[in-house]
N, CA, C and O of each residue as an XYZ file, in Angstrom:
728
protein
N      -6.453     27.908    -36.710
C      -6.950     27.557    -38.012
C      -6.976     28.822    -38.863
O      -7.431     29.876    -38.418
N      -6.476     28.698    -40.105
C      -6.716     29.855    -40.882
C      -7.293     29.818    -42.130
O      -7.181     28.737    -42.709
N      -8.107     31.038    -42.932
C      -8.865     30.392    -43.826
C      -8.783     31.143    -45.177
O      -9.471     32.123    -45.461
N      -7.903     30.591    -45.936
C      -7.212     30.769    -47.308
C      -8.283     30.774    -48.196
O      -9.117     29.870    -48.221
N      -8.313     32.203    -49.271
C      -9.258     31.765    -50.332
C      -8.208     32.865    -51.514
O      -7.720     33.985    -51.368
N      -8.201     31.890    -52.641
C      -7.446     32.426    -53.550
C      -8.430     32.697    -54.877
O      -9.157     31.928    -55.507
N      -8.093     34.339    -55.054
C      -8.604     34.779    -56.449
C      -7.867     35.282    -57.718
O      -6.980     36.136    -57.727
N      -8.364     34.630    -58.770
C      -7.637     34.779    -60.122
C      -8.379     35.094    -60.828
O      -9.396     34.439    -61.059
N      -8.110     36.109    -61.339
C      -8.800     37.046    -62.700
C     -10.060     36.952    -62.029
O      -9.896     37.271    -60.851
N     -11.560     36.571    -62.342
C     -12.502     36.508    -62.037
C     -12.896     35.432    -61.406
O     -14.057     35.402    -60.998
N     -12.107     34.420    -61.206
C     -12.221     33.156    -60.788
C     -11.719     33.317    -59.092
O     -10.522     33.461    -58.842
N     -12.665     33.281    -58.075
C     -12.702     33.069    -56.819
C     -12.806     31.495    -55.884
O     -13.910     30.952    -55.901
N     -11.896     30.938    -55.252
C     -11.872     29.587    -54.279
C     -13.181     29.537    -53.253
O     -13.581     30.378    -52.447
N     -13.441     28.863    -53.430
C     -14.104     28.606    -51.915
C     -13.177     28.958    -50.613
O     -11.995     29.148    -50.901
N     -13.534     29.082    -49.152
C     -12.768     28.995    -48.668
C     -12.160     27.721    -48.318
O     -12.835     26.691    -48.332
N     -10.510     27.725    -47.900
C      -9.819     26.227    -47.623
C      -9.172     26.836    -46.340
O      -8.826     27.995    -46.112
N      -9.106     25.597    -45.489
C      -9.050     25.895    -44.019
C      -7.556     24.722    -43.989
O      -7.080     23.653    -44.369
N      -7.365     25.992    -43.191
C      -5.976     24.875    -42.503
C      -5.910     24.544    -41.192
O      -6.120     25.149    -40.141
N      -5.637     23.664    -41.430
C      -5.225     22.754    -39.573
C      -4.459     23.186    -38.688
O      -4.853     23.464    -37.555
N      -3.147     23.311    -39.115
C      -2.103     23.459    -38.691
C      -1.883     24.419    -37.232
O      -1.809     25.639    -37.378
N      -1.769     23.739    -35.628
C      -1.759     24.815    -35.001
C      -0.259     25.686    -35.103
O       0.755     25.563    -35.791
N      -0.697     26.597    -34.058
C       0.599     27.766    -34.112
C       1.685     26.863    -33.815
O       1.340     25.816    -33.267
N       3.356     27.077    -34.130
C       4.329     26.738    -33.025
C       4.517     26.690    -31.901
O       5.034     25.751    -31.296
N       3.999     28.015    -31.319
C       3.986     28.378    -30.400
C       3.194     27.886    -29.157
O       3.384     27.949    -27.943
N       2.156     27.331    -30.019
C       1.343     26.337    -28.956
C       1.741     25.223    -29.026
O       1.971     24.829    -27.883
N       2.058     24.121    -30.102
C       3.046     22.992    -30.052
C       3.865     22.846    -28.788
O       3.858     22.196    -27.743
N       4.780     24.045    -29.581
C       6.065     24.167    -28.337
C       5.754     24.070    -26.895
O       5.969     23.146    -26.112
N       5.204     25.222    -26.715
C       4.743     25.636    -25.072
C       4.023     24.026    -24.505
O       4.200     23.764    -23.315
N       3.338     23.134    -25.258
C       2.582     22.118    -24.880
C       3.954     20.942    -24.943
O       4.092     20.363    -23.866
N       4.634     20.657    -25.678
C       5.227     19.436    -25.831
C       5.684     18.922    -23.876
O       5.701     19.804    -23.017
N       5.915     17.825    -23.615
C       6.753     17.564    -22.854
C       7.756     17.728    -22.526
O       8.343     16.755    -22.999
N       8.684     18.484    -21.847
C      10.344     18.618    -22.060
C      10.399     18.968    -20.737
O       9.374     19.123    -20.073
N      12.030     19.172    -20.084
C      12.896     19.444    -19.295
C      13.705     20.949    -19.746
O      13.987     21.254    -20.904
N      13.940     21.636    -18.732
C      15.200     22.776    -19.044
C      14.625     23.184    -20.543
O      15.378     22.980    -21.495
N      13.561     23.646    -20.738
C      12.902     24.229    -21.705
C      13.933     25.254    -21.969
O      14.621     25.731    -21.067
N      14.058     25.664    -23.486
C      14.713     27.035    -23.832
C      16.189     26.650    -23.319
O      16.915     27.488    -23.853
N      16.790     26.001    -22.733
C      18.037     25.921    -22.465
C      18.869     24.942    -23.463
O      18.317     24.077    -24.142
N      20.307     25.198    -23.464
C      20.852     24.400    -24.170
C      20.685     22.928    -23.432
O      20.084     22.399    -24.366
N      20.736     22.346    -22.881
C      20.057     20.996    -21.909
C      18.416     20.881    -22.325
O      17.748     20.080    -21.671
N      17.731     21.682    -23.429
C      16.610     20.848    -23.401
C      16.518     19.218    -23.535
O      17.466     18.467    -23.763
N      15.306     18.896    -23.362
C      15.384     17.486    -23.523
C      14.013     17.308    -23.456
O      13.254     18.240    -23.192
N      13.515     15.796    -23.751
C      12.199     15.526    -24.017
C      11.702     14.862    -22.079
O      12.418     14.626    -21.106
N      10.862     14.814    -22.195
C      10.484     15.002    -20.484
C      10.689     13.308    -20.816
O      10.383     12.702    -21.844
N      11.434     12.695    -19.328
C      11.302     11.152    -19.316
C      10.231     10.248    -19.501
O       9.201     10.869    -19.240
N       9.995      9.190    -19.795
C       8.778      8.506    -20.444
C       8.047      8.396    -18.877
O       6.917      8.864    -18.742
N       8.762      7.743    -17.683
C       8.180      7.345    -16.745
C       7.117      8.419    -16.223
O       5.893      8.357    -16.100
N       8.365      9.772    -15.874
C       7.211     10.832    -15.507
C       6.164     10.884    -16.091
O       5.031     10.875    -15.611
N       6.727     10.984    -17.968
C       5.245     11.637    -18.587
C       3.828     10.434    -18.553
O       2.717     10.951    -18.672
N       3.880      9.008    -18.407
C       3.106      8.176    -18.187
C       2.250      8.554    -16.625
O       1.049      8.580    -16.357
N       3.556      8.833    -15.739
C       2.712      8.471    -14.455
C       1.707      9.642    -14.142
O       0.693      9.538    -13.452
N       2.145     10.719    -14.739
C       0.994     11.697    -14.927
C      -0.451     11.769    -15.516
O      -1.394     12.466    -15.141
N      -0.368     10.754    -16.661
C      -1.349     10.265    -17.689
C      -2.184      9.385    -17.405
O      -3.296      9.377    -17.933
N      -1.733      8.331    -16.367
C      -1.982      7.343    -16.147
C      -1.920      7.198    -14.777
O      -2.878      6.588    -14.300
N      -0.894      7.659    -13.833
C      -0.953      7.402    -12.592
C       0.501      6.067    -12.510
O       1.065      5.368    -13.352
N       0.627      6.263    -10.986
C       1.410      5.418    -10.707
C       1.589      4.034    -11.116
O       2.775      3.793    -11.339
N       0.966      3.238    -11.256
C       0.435      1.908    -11.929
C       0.018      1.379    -13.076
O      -0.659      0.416    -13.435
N       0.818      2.591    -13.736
C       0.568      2.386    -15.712
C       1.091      1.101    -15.950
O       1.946      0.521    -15.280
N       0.537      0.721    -16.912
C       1.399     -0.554    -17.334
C       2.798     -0.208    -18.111
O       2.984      0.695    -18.926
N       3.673     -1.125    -17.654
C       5.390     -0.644    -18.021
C       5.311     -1.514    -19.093
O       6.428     -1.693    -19.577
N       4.370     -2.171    -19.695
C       4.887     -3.612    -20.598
C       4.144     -2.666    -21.713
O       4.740     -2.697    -22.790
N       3.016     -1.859    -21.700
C       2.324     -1.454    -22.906
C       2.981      0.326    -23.220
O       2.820      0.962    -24.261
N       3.760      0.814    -21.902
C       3.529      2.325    -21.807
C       5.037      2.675    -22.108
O       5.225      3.759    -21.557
N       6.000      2.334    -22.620
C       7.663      2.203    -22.633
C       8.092      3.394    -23.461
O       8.694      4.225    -22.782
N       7.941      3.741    -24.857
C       8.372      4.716    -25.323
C       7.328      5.580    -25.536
O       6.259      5.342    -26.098
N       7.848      6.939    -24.882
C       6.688      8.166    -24.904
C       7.100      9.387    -26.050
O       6.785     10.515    -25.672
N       7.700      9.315    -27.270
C       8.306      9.642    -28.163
C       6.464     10.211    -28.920
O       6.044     11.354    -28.739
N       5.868      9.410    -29.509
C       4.164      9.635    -30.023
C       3.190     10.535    -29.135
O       2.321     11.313    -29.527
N       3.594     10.199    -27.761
C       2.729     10.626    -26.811
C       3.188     11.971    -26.459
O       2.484     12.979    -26.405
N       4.661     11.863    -26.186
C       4.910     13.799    -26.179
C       4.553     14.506    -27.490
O       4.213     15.687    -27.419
N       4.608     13.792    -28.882
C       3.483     14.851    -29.454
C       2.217     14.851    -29.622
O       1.601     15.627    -30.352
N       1.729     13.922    -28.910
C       0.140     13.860    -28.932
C      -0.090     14.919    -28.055
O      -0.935     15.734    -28.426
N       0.568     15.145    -26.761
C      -0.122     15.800    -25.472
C       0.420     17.392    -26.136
O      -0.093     18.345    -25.549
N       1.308     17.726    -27.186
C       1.165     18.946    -27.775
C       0.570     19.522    -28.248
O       0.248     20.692    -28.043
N       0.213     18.626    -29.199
C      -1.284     18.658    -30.585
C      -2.815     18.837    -29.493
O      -3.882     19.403    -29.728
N      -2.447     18.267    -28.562
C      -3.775     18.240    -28.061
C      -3.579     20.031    -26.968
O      -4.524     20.806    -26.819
N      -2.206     20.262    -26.405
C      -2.529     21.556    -25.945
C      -2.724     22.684    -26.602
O      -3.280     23.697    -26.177
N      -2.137     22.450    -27.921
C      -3.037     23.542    -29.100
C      -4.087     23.037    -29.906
O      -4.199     23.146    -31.127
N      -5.008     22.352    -28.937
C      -6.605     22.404    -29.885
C      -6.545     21.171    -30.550
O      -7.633     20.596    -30.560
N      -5.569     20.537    -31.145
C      -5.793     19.608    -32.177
C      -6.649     18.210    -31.505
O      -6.283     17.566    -30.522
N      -7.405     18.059    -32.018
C      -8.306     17.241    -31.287
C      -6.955     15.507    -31.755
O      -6.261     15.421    -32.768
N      -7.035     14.585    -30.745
C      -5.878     13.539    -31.684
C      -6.916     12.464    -31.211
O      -7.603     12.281    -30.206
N      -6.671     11.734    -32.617
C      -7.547     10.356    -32.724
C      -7.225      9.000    -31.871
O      -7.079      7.978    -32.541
N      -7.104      8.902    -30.477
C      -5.944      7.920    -29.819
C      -6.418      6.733    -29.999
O      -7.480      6.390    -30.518
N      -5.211      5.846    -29.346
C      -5.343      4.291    -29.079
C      -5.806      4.234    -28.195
O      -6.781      3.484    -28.220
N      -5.481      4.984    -26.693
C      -5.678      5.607    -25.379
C      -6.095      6.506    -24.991
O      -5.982      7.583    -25.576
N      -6.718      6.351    -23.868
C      -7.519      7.423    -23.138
C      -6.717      7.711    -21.716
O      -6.434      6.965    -20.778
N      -6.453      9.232    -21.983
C      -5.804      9.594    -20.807
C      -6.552      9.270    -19.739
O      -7.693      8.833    -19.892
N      -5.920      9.469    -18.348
C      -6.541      9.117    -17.150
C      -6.895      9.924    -16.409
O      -8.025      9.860    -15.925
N      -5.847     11.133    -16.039
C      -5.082     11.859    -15.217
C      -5.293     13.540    -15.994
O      -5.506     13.920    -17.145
N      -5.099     14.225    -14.660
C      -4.809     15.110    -15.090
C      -5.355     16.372    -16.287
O      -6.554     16.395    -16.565
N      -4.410     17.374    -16.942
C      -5.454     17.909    -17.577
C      -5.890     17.815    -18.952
O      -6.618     18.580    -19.586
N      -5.160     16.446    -19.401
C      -6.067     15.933    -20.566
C      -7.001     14.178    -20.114
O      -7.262     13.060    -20.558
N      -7.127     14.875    -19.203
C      -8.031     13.555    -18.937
C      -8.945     13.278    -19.831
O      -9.262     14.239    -20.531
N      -9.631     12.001    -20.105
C     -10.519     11.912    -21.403
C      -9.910     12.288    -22.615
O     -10.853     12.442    -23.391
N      -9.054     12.479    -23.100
C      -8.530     12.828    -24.360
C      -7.786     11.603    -25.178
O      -7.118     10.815    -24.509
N      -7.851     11.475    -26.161
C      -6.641     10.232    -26.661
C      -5.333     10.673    -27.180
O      -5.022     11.727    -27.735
N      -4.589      9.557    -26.856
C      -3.194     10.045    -27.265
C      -2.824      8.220    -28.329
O      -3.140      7.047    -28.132
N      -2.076      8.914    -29.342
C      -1.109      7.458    -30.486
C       0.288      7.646    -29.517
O       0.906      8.708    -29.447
N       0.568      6.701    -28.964
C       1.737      6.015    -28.323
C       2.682      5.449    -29.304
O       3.762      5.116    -28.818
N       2.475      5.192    -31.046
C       3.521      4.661    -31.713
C       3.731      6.035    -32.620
O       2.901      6.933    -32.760
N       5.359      5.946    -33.328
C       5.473      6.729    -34.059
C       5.035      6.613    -35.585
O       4.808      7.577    -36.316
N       4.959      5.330    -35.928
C       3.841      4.981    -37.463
C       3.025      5.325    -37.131
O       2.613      6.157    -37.940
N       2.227      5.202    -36.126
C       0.636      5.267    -36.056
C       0.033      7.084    -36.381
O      -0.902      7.551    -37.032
N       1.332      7.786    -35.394
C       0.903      9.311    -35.560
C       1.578      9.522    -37.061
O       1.115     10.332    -37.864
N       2.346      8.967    -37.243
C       2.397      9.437    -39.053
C       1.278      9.332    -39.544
O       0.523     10.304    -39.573
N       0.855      7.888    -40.137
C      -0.186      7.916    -40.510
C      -1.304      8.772    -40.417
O      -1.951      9.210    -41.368
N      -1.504      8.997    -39.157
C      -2.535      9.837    -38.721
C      -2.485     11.137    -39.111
O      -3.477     11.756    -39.495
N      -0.830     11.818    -38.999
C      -1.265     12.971    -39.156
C      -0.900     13.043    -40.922
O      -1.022     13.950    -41.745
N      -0.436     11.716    -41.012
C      -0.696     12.310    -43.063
C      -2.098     12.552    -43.633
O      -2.378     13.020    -44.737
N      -2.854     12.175    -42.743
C      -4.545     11.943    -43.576
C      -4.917     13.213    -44.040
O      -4.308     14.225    -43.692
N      -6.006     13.231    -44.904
C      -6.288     14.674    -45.314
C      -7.036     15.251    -44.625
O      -7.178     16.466    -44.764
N      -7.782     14.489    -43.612
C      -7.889     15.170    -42.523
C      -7.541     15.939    -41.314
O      -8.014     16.844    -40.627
N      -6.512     15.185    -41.361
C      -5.483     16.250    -40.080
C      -4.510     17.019    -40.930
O      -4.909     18.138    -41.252
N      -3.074     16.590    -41.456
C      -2.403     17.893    -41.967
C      -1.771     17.424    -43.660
O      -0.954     18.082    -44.304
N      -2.254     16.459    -43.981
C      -1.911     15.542    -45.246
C      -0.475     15.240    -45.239
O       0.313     15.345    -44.300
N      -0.320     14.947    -46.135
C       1.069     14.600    -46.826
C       2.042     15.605    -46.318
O       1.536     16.727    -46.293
N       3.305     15.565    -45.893
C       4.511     15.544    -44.744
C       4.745     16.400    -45.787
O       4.709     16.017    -46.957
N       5.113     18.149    -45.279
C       5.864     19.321    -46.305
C       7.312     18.662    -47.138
O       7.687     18.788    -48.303
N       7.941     17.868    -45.879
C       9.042     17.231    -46.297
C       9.531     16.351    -46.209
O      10.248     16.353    -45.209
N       9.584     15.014    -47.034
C      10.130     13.500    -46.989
C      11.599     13.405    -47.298
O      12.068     13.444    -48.436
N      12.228     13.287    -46.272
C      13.686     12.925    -46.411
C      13.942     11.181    -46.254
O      13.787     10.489    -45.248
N      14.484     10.682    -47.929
C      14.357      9.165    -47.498
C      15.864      8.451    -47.617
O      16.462      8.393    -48.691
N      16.343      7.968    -46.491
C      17.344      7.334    -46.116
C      18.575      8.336    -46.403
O      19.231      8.388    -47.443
N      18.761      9.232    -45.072
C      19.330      9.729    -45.113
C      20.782      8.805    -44.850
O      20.767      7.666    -44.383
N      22.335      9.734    -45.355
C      23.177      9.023    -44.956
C      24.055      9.606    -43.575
O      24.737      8.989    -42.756
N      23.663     11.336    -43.720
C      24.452     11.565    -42.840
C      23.543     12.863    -42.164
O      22.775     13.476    -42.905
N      23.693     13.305    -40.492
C      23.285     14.570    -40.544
C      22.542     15.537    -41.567
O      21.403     15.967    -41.744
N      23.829     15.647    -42.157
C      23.713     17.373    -42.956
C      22.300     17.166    -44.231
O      21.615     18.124    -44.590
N      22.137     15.984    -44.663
C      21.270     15.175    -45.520
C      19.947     15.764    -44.603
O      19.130     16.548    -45.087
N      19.891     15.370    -43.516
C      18.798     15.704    -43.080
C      18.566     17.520    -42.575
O      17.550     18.101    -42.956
N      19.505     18.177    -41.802
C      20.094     19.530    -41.784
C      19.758     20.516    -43.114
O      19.120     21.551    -43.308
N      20.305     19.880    -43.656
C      20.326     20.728    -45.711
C      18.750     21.002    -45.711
O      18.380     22.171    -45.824
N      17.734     19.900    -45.581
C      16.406     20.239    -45.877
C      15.573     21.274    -44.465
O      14.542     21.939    -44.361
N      16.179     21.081    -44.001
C      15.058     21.340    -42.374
C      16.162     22.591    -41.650
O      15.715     23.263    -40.721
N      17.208     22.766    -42.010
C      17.564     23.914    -41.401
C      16.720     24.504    -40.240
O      16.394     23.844    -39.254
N      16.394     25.815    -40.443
C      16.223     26.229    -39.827
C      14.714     26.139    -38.880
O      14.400     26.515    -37.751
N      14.047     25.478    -39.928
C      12.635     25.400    -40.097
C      12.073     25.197    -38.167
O      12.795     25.003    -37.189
N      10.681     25.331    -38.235
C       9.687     24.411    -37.145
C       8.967     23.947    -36.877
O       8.014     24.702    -36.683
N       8.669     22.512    -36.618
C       7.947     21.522    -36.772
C       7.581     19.795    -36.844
O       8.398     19.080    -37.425
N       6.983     19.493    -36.553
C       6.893     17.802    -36.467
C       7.352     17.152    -37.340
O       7.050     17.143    -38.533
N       8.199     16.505    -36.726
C       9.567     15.393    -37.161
C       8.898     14.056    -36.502
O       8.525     13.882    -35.342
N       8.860     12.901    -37.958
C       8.801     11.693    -37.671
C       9.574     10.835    -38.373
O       9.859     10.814    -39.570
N       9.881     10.119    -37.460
C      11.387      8.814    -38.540
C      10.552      7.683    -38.176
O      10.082      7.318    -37.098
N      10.467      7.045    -39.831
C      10.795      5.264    -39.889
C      11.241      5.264    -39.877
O      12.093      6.028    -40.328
N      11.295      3.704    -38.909
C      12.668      3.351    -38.706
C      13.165      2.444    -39.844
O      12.231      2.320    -40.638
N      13.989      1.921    -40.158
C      15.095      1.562    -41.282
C      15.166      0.137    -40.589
O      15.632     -0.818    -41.212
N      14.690      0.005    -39.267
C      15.339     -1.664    -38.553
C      14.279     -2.183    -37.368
O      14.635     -2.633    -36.279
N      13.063     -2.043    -37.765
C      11.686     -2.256    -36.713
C      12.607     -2.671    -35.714
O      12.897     -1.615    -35.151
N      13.289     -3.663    -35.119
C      13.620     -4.035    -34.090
C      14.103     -3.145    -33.377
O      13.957     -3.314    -32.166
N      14.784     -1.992    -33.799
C      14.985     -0.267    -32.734
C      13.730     -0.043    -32.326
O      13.405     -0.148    -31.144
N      12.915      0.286    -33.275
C      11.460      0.957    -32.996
C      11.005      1.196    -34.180
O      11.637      1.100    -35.232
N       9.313      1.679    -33.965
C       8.628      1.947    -35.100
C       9.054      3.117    -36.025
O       8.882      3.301    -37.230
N       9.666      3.842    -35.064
C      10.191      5.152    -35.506
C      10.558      6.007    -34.490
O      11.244      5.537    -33.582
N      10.217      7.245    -34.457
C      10.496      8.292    -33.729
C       9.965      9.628    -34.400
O       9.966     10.184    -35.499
N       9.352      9.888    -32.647
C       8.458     11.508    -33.273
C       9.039     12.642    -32.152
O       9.296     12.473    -30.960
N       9.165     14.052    -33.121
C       9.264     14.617    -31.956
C       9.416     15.717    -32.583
O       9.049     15.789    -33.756
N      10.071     16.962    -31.843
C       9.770     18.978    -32.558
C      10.837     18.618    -32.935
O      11.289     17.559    -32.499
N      11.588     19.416    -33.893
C      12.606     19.951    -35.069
C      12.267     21.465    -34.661
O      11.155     21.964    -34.489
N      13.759     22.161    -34.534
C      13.776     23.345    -34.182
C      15.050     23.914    -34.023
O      15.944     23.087    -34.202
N      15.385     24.896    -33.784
C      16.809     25.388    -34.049
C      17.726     24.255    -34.544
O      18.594     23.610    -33.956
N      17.231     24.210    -35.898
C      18.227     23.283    -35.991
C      18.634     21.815    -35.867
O      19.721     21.309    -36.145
N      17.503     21.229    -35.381
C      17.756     19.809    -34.788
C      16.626     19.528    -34.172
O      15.763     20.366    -33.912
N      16.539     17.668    -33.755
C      15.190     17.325    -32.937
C      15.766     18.031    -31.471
O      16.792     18.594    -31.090
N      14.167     17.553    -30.787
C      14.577     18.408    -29.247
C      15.594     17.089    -28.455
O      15.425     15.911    -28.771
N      16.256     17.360    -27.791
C      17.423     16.664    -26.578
C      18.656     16.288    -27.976
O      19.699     15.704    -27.682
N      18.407     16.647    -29.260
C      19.200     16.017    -30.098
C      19.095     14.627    -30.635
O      20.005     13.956    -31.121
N      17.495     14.210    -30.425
C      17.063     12.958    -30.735
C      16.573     12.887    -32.157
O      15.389     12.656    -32.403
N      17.343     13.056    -32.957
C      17.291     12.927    -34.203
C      17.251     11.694    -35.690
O      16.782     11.468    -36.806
N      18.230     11.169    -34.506
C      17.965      9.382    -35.171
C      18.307      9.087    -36.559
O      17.968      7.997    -37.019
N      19.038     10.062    -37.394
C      18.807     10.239    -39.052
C      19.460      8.527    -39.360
O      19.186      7.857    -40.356
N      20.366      8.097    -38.210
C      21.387      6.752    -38.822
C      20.346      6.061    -38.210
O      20.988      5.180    -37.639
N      18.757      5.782    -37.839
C      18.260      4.764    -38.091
C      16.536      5.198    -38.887
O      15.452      4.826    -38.437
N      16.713      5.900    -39.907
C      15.771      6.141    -40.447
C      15.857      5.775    -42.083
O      16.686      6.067    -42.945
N      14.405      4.870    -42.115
C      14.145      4.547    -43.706
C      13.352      5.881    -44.252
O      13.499      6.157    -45.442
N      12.490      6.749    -43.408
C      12.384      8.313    -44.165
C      12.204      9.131    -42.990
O      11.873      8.746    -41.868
N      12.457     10.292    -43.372
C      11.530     11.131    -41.893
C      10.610     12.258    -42.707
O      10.814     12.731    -43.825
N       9.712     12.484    -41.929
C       8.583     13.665    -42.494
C       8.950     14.431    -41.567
O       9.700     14.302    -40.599
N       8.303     15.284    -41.995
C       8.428     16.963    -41.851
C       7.224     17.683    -41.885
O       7.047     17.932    -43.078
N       6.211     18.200    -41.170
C       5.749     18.856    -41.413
C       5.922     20.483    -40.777
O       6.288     20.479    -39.601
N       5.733     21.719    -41.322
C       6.196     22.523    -40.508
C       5.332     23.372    -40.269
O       4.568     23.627    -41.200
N       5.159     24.035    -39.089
C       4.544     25.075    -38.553
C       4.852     26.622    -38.458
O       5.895     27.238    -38.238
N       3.789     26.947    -38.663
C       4.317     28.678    -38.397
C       4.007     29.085    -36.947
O       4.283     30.217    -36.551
């Protein structure tokens, strides 16, 4: 958390606090495989459930872990997350995690957690549409989806360049946010 106070001529801010954790803790927390390698990838849904939950998660409620690998990030750098669920397992036991990707939008647009998305890209047509804005940048990437019947969306890190495993999705997104981290 850091705590911004801006002064002009004689006119002094209160202080304003920001949310936003480091990258570096994001990162190091997200779920993934072959970390740092060109083969990264987002850790499989099954593993990351049966850890959370244990062997006997439900497969009918627990299917895409896209929300939940960034919940269990947000939550390894501090960010307290408002869940649907209560972990089971392990070392966020007691903690909640949002399992949909609307739901953690929403959530994290509030002005309570990090507001309004640094960057709304809406209906992209190609790659570079989405590339052009987010280059190089780092930080939480969420897509509506453009066709509910794919999914609600999709959440996940933006980073060198691209989502992590290359799950980027831009040809089924009605917008994606952006928020970015230092």
């Amino acid at each position: 958390m850091v705590d911004i106070i801006v002064e002009v001529e004689s006119f002094k801010s209160t202080s304003l606090q920001i949310n936003r954790p480091k990258w570096t803790d994001v990162y190091k927390h997200y779920p993934k495989i072959n970390a740092g390698t060109l083969n990264e990838n987002d850790e499989p849904a099954v593993s990351l459930f049966k850890k959370l939950f244990g062997e006997d998660y439900d497969r009918r409620v627990f299917v895409n872990a896209c929300a939940t690998r960034v919940s269990i990030a947000l939550l390894g750098a501090n960010i307290k997350v408002k869940g649907d669920f209560v972990i089971q397992k392990g070392e966020y036991k007691g903690k909640g995690i949002i399992t949909s990707a609307i739901k953690l939008l929403k959530w994290l647009s509030s002005d309570s957690v990090f507001g309004k998305a640094d960057i709304v890209i809406n209906s992209p047509s190609c790659f570079n549409d989405v590339y052009s804005k987010l280059k190089e940048k780092k930080g939480i990437y969420i897509l509506e989806s453009n066709n509910y019947r794919w999914a609600s969306g999709h959440a996940t890190l933006w980073y060198n360049g691209n989502a992590i495993g290359k799950h980027n999705y831009w040809n089924h997104a009605k917008s994606i946010h952006f928020w970015e981290l230092k």
